[in-house]
N, C-alpha and C positions, 0 to 999 in steps of 0.2 A: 166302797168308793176307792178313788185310787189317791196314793199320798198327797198327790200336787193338790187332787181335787180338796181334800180333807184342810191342806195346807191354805188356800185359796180362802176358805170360810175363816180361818183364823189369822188370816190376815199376811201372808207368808208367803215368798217366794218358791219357785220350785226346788233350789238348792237347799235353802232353810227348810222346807217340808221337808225333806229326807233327813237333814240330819235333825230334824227336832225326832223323826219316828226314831233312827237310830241310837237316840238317847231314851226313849220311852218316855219322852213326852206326852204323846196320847199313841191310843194301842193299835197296833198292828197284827194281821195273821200274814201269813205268806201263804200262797196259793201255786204251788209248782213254782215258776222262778219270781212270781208277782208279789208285790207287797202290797198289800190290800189295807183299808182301816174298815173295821165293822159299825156299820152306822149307828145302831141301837148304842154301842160302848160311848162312841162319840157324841151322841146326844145326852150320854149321864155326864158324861166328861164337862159336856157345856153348862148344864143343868135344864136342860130341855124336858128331861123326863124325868121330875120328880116322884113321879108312883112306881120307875125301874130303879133309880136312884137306892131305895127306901129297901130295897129286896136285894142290890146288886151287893150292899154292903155286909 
């Protein structure tokens, strides 16, 4: 999903989504010039997926 989107769930404007991803708040790949969040990472981040959570670590 894209930062703003990623930002938007966590409550955050689109200014603050980037720079929270620029501080490694929650994680990001980049995709040629795109700054992407990976959904699966972001849902351990939240604690959505405690059986990925359990393995990520």
């Amino acid at each position: 999903m894209t930062v703003p989107e990623a930002g938007r769930i966590l409550g955050l404007e689109r200014a603050a989504s980037y720079n929270a991803a620029r501080r490694g708040d929650f994680p990001t790949i980049t995709v040629g010039r795109r700054v992407l969040v990976p959904t699966a990472k972001l849902r351990v981040l939240l604690g959505l997926d405690a059986q990925t959570a359990d393995t990520a670590a």
